[in-house]
mmCIF file of the protein (N, C-alpha, C, O) and its ligand, coordinates in Angstrom:
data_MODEL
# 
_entry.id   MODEL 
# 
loop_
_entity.id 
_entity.type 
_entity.pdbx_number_of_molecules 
1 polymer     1 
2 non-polymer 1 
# 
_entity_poly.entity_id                      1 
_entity_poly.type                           'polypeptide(L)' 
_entity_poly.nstd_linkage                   no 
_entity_poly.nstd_monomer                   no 
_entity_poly.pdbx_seq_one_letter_code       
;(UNK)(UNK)(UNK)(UNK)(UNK)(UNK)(UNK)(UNK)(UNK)(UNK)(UNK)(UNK)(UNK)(UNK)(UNK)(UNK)
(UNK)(UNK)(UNK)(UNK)(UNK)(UNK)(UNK)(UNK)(UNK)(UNK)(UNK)(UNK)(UNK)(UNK)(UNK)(UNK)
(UNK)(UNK)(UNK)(UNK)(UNK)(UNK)(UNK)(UNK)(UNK)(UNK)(UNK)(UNK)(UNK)(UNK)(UNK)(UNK)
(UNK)(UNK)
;
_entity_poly.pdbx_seq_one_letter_code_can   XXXXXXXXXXXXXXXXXXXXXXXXXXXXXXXXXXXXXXXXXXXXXXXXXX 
_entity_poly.pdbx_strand_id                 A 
# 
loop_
_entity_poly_seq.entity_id 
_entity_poly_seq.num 
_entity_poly_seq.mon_id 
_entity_poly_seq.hetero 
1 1  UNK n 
1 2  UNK n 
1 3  UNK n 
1 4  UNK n 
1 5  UNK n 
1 6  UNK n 
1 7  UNK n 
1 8  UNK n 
1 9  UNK n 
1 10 UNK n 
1 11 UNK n 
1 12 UNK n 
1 13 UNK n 
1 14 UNK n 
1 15 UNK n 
1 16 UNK n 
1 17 UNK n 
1 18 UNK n 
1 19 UNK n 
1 20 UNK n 
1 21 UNK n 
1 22 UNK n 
1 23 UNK n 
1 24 UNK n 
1 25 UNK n 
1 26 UNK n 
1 27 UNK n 
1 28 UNK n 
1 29 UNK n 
1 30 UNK n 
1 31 UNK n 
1 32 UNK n 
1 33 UNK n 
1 34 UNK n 
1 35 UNK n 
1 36 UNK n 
1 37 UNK n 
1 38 UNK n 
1 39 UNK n 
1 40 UNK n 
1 41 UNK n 
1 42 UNK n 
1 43 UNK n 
1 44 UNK n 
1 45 UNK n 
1 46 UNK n 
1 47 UNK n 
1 48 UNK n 
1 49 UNK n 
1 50 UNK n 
# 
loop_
_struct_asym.id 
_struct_asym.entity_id 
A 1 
B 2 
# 
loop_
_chem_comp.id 
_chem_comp.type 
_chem_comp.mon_nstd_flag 
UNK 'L-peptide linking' . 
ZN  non-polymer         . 
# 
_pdbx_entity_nonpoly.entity_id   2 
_pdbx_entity_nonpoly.name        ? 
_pdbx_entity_nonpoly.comp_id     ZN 
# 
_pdbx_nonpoly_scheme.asym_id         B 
_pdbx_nonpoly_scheme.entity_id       2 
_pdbx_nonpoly_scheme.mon_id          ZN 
_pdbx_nonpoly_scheme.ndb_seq_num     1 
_pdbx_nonpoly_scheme.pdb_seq_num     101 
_pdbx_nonpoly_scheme.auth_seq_num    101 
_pdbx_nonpoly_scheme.pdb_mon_id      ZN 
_pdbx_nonpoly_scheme.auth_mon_id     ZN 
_pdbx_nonpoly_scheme.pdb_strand_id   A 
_pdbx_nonpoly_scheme.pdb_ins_code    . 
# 
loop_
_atom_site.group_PDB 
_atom_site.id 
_atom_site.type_symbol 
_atom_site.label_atom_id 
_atom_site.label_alt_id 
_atom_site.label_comp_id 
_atom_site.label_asym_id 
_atom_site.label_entity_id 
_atom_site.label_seq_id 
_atom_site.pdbx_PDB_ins_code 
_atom_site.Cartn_x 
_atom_site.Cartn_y 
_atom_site.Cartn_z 
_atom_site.occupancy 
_atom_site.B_iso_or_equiv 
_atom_site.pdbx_formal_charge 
_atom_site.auth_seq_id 
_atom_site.auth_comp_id 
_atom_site.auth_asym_id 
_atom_site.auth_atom_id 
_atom_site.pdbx_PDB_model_num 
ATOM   1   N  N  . UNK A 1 1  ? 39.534 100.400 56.686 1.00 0.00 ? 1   UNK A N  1 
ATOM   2   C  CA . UNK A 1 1  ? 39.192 99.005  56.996 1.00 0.00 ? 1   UNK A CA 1 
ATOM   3   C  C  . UNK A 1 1  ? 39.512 98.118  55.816 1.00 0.00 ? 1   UNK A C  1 
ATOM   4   O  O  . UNK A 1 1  ? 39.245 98.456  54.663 1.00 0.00 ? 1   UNK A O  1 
ATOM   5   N  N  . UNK A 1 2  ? 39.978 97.198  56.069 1.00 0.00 ? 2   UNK A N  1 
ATOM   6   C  CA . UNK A 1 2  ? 40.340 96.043  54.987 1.00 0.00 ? 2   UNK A CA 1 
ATOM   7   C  C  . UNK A 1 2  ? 39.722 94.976  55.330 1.00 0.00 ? 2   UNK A C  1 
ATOM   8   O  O  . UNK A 1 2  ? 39.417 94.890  56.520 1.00 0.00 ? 2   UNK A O  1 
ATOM   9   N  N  . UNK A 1 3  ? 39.348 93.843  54.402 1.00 0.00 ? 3   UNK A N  1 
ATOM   10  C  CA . UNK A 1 3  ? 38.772 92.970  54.925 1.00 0.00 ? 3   UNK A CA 1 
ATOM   11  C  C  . UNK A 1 3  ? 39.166 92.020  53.620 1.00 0.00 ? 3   UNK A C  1 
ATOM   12  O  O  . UNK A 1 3  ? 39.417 92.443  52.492 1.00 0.00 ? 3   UNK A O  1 
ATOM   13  N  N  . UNK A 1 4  ? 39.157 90.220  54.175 1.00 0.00 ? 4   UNK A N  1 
ATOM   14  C  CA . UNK A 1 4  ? 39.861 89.122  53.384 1.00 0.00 ? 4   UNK A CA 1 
ATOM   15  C  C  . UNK A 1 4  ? 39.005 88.512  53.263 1.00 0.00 ? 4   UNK A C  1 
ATOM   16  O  O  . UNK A 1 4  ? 38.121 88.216  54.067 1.00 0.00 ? 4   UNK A O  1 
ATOM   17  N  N  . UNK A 1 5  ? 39.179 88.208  52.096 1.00 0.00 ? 5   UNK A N  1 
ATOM   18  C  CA . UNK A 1 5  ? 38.003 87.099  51.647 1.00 0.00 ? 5   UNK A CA 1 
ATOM   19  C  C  . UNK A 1 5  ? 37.167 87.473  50.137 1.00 0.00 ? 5   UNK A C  1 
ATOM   20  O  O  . UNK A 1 5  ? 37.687 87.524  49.022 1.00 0.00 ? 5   UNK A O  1 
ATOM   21  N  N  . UNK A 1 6  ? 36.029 87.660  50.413 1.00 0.00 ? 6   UNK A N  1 
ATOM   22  C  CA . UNK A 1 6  ? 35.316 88.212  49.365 1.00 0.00 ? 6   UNK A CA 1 
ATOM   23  C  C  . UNK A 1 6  ? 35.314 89.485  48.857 1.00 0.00 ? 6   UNK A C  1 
ATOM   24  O  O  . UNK A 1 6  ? 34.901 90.401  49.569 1.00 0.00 ? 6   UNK A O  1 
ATOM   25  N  N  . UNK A 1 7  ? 35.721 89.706  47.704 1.00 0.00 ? 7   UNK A N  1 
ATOM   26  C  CA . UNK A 1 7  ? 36.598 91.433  47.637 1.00 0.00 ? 7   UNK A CA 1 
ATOM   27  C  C  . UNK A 1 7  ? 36.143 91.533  46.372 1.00 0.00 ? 7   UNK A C  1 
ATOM   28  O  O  . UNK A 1 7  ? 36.564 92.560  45.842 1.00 0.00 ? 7   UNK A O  1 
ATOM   29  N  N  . UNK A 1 8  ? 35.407 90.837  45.628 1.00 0.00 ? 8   UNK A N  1 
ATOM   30  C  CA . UNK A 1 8  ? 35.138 90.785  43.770 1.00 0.00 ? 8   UNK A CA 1 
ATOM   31  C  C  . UNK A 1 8  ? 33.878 92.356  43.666 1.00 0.00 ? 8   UNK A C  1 
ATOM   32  O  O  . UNK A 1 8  ? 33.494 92.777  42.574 1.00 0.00 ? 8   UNK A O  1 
ATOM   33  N  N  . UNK A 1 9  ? 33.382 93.061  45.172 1.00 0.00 ? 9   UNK A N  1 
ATOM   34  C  CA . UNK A 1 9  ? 33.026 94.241  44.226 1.00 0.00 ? 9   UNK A CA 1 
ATOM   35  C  C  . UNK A 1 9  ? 33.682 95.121  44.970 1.00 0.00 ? 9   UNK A C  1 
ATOM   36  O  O  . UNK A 1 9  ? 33.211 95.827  45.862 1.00 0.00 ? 9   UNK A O  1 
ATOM   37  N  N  . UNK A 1 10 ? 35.212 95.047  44.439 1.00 0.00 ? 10  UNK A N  1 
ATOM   38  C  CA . UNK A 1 10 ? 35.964 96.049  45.054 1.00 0.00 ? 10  UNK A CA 1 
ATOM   39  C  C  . UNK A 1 10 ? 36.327 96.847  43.556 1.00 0.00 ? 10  UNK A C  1 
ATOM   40  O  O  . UNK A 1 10 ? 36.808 96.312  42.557 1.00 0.00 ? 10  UNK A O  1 
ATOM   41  N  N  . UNK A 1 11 ? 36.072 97.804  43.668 1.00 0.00 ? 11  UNK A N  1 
ATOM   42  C  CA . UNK A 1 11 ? 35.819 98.992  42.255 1.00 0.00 ? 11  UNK A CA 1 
ATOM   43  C  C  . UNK A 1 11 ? 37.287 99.968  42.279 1.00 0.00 ? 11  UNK A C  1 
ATOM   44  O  O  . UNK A 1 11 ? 37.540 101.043 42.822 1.00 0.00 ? 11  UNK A O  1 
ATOM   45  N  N  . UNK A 1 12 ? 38.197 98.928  41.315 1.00 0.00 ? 12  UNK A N  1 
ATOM   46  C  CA . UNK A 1 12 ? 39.621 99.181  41.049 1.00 0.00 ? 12  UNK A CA 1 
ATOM   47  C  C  . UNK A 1 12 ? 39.852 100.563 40.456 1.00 0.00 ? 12  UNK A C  1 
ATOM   48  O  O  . UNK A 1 12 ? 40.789 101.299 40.767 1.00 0.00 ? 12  UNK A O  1 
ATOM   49  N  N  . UNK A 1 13 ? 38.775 100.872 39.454 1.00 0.00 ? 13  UNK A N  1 
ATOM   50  C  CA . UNK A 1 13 ? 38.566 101.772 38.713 1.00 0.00 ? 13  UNK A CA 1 
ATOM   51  C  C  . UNK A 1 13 ? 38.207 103.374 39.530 1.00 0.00 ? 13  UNK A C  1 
ATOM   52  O  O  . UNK A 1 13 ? 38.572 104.498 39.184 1.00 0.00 ? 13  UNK A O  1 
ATOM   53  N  N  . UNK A 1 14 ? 37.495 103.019 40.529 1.00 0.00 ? 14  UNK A N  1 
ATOM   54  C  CA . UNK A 1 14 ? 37.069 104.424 41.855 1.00 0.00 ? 14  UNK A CA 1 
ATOM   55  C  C  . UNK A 1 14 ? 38.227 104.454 42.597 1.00 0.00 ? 14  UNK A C  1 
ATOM   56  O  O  . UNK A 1 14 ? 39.251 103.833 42.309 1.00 0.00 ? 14  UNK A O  1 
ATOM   57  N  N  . UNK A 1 15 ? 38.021 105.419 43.885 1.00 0.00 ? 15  UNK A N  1 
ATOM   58  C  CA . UNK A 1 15 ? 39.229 105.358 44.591 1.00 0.00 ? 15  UNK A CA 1 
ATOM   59  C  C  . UNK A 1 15 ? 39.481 104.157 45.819 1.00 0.00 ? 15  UNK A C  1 
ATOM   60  O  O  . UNK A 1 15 ? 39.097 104.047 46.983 1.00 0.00 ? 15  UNK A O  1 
ATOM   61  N  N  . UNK A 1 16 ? 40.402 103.271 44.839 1.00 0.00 ? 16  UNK A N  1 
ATOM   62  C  CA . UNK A 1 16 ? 41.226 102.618 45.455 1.00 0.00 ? 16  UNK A CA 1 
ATOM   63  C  C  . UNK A 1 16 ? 41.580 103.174 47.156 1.00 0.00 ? 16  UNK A C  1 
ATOM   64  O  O  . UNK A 1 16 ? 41.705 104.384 47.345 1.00 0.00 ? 16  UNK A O  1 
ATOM   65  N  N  . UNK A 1 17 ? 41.683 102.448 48.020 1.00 0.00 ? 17  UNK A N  1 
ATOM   66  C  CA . UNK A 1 17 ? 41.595 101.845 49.375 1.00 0.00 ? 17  UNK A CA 1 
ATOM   67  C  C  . UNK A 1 17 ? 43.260 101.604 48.927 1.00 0.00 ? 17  UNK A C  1 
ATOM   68  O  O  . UNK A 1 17 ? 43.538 101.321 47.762 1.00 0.00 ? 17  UNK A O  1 
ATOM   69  N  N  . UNK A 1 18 ? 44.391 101.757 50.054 1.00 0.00 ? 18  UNK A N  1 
ATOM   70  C  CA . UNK A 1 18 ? 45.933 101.184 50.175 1.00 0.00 ? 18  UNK A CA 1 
ATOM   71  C  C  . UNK A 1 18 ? 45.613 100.557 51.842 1.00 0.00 ? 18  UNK A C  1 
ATOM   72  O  O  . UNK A 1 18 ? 45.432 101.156 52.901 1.00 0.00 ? 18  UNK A O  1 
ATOM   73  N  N  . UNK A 1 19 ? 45.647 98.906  51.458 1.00 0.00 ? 19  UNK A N  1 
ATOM   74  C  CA . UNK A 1 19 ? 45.957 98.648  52.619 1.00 0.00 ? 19  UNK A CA 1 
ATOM   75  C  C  . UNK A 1 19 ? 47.354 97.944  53.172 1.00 0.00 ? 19  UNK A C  1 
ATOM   76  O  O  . UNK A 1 19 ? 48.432 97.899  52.578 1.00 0.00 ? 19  UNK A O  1 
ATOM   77  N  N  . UNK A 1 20 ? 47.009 97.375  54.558 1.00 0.00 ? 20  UNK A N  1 
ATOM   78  C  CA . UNK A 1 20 ? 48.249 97.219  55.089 1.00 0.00 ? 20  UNK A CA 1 
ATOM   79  C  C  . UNK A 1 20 ? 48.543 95.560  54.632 1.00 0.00 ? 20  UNK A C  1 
ATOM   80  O  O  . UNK A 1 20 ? 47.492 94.954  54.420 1.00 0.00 ? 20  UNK A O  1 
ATOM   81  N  N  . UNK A 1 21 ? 49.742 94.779  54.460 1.00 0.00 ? 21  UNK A N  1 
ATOM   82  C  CA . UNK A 1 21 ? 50.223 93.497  54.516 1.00 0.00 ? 21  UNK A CA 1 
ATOM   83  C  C  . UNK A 1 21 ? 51.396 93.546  55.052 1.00 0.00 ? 21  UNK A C  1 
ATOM   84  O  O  . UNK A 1 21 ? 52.384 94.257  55.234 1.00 0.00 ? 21  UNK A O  1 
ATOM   85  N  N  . UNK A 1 22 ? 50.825 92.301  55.281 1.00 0.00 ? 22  UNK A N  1 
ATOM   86  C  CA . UNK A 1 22 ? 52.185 91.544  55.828 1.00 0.00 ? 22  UNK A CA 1 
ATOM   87  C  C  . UNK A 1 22 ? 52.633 90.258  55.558 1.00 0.00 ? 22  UNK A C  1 
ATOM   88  O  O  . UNK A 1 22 ? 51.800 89.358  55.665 1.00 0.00 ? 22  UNK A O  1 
ATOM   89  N  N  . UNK A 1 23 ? 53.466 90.050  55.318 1.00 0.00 ? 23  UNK A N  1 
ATOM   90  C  CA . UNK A 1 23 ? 54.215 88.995  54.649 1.00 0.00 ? 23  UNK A CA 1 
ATOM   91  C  C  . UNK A 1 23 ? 54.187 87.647  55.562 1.00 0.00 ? 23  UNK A C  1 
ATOM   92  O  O  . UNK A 1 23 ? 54.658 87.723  56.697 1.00 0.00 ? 23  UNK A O  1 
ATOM   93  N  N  . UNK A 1 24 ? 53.706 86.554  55.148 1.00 0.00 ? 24  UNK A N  1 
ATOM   94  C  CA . UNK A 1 24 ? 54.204 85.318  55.903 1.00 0.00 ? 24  UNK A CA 1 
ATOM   95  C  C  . UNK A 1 24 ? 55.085 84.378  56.033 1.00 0.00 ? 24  UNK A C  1 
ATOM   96  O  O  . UNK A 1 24 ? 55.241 83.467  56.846 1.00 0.00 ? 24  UNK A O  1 
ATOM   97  N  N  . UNK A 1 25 ? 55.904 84.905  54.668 1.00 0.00 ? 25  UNK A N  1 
ATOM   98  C  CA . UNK A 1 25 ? 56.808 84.429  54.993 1.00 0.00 ? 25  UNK A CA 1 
ATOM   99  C  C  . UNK A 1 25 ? 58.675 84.887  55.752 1.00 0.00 ? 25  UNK A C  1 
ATOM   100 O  O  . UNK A 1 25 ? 59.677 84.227  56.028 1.00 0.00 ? 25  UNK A O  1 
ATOM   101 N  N  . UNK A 1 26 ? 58.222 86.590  55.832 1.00 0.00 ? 26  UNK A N  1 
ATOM   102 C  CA . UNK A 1 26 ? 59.691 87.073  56.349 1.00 0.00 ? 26  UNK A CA 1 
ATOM   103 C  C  . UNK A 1 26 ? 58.952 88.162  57.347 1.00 0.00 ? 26  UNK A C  1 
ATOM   104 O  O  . UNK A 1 26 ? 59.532 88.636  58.324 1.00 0.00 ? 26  UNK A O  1 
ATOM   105 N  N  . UNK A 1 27 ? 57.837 88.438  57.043 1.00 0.00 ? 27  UNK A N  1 
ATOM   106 C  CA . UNK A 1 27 ? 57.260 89.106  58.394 1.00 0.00 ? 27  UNK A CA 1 
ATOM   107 C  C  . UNK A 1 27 ? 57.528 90.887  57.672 1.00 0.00 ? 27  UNK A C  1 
ATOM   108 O  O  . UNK A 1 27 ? 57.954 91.784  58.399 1.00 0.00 ? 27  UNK A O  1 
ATOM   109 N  N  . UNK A 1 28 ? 57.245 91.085  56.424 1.00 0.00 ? 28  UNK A N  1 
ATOM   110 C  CA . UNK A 1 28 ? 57.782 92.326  55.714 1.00 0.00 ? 28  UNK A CA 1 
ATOM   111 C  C  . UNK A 1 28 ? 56.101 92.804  55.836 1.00 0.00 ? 28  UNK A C  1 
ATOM   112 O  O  . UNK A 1 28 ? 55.094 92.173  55.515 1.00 0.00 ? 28  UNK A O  1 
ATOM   113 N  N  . UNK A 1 29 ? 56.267 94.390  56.527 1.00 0.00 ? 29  UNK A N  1 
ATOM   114 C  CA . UNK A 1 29 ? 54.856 95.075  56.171 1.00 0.00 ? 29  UNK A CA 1 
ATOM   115 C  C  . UNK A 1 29 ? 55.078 96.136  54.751 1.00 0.00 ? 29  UNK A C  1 
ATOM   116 O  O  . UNK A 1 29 ? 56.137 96.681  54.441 1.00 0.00 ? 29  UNK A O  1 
ATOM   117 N  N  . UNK A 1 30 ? 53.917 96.226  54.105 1.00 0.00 ? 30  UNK A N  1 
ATOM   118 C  CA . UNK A 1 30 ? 53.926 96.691  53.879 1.00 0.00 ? 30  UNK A CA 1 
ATOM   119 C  C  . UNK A 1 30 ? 52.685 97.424  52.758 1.00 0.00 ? 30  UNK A C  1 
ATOM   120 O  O  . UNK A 1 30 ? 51.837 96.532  52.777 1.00 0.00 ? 30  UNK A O  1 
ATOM   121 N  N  . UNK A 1 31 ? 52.275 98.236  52.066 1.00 0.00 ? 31  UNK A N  1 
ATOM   122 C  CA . UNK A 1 31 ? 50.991 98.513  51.545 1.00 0.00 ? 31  UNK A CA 1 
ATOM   123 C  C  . UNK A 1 31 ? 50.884 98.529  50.006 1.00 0.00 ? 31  UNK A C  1 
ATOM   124 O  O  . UNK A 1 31 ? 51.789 98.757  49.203 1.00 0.00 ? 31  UNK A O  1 
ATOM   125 N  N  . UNK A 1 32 ? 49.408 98.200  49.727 1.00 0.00 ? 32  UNK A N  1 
ATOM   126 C  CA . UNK A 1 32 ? 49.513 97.459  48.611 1.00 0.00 ? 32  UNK A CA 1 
ATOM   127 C  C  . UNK A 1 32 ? 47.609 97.685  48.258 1.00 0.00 ? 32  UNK A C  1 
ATOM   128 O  O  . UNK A 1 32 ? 46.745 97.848  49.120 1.00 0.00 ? 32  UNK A O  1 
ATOM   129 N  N  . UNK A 1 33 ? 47.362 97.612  46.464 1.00 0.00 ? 33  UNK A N  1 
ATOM   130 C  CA . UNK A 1 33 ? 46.210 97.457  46.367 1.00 0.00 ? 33  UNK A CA 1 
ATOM   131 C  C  . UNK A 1 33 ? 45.805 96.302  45.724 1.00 0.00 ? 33  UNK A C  1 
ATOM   132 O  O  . UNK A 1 33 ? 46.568 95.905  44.843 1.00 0.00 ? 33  UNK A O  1 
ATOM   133 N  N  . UNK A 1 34 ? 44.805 95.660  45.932 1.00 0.00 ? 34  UNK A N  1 
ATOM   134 C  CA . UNK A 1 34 ? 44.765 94.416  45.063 1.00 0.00 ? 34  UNK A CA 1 
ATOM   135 C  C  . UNK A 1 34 ? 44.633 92.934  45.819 1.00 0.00 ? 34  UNK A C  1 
ATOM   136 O  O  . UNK A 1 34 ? 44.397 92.841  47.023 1.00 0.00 ? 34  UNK A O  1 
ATOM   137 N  N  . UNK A 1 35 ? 44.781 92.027  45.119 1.00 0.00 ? 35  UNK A N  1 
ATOM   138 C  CA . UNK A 1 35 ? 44.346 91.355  45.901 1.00 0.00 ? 35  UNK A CA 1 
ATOM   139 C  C  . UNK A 1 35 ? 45.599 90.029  45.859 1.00 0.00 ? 35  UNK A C  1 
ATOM   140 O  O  . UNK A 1 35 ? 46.020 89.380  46.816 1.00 0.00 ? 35  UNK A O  1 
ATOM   141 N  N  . UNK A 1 36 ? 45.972 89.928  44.452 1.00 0.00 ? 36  UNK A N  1 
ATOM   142 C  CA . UNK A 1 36 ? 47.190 88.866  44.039 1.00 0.00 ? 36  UNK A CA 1 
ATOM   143 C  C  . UNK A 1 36 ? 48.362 90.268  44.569 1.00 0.00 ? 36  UNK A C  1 
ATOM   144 O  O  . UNK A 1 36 ? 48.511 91.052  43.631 1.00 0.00 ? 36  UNK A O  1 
ATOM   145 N  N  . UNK A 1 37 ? 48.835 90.511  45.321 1.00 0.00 ? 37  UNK A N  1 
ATOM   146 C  CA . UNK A 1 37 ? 50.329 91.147  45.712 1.00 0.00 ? 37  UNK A CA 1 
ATOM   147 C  C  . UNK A 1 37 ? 51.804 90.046  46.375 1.00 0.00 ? 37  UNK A C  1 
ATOM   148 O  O  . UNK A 1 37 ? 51.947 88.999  47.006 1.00 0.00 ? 37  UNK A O  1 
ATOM   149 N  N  . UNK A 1 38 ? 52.300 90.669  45.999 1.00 0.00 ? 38  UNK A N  1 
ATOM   150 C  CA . UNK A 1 38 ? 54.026 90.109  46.444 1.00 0.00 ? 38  UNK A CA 1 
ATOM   151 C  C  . UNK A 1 38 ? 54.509 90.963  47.085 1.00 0.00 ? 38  UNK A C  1 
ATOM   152 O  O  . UNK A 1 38 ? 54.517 92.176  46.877 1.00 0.00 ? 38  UNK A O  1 
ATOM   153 N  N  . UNK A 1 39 ? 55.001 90.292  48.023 1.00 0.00 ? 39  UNK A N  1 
ATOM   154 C  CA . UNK A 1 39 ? 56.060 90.553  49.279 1.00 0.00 ? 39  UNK A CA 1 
ATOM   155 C  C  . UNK A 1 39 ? 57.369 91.536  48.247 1.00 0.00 ? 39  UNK A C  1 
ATOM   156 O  O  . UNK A 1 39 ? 57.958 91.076  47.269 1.00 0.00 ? 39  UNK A O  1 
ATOM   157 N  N  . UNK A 1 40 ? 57.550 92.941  48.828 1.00 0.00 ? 40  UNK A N  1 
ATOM   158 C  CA . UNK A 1 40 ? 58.389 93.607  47.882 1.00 0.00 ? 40  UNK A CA 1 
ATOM   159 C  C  . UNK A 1 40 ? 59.871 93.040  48.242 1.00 0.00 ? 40  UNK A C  1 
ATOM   160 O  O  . UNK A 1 40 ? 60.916 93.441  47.730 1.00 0.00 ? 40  UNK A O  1 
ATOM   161 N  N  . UNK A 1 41 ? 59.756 92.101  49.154 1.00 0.00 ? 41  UNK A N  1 
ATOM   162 C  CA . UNK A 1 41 ? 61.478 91.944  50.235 1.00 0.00 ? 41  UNK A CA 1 
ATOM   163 C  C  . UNK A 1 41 ? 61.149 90.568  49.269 1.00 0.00 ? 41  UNK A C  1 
ATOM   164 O  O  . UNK A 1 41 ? 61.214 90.736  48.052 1.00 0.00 ? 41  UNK A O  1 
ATOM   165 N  N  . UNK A 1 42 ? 60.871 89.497  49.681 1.00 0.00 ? 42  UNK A N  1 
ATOM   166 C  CA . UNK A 1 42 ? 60.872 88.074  49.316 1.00 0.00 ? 42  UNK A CA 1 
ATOM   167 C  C  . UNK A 1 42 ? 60.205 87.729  47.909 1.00 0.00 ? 42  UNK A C  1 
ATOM   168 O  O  . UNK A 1 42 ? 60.528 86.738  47.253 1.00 0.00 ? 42  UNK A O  1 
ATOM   169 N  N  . UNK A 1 43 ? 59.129 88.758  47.471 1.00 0.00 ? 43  UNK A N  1 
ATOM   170 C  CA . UNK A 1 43 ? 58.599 88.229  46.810 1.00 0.00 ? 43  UNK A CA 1 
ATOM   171 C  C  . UNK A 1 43 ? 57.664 86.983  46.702 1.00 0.00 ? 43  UNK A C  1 
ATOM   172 O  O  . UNK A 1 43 ? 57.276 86.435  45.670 1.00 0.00 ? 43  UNK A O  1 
ATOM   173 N  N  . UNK A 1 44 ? 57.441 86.719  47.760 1.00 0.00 ? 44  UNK A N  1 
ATOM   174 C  CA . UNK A 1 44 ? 56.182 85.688  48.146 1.00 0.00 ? 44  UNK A CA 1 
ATOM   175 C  C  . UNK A 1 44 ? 54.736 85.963  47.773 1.00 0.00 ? 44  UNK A C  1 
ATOM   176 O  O  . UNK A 1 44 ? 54.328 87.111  47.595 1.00 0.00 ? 44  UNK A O  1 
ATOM   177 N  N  . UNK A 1 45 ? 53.996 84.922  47.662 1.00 0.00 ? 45  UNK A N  1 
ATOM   178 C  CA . UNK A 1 45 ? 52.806 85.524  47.517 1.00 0.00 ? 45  UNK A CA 1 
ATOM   179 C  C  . UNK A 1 45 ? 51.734 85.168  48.605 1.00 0.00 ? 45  UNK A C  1 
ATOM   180 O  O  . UNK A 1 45 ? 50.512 85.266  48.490 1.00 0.00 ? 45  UNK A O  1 
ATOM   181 N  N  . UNK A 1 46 ? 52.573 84.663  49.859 1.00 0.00 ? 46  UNK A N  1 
ATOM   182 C  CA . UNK A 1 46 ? 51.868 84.386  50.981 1.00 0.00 ? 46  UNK A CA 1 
ATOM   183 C  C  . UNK A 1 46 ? 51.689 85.795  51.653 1.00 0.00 ? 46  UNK A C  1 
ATOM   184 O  O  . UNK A 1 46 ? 52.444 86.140  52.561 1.00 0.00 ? 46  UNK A O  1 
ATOM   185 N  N  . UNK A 1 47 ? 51.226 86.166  51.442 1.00 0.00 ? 47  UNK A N  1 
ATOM   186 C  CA . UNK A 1 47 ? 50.741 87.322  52.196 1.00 0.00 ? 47  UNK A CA 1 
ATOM   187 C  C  . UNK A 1 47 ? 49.306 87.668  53.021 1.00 0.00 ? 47  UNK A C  1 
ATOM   188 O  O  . UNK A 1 47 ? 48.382 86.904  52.742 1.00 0.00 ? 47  UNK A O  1 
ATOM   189 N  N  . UNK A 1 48 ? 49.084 88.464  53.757 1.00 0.00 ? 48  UNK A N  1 
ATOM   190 C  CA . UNK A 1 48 ? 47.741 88.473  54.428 1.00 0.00 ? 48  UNK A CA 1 
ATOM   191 C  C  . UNK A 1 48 ? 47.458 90.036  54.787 1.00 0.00 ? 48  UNK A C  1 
ATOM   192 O  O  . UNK A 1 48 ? 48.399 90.768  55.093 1.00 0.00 ? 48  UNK A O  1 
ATOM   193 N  N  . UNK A 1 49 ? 46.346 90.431  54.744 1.00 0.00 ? 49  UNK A N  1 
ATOM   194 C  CA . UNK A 1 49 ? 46.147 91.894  55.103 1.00 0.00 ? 49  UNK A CA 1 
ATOM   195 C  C  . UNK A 1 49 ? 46.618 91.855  56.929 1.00 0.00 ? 49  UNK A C  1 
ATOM   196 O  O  . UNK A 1 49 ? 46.503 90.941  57.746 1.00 0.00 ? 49  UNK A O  1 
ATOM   197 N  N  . UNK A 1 50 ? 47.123 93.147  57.063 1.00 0.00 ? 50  UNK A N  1 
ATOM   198 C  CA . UNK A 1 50 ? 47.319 93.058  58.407 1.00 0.00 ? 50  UNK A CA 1 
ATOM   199 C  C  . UNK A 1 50 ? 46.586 93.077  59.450 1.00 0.00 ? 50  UNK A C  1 
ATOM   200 O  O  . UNK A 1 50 ? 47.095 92.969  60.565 1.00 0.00 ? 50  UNK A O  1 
HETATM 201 ZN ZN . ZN  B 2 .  ? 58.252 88.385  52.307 1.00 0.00 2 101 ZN  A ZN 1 
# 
């Protein structure tokens, strides 16, 4: 489960969660941890969990 929004006690340091994105601006999925990520195709930073 992923969830957007409030994520500040997400514990980077334990085991990390890979979730899904997707890109808004070229429609690229793909997985990622964190919360600032870039589109690996465009490099955007419009992105959204899927
Ligand atoms: Zn993109």
């Amino acid at each position: 489960m992923c969830s957007v929004g409030d994520m500040f006690d997400v514990d980077i340091s334990g085991d990390a969660t890979m979730c899904e994105y997707v890109c808004s601006d070229c429609g690229k999925e793909f997985k990622g941890i964190g919360k600032n990520l870039r589109c690996p195709r465009c490099h955007s930073t419009n992105v959204k969990v899927k």
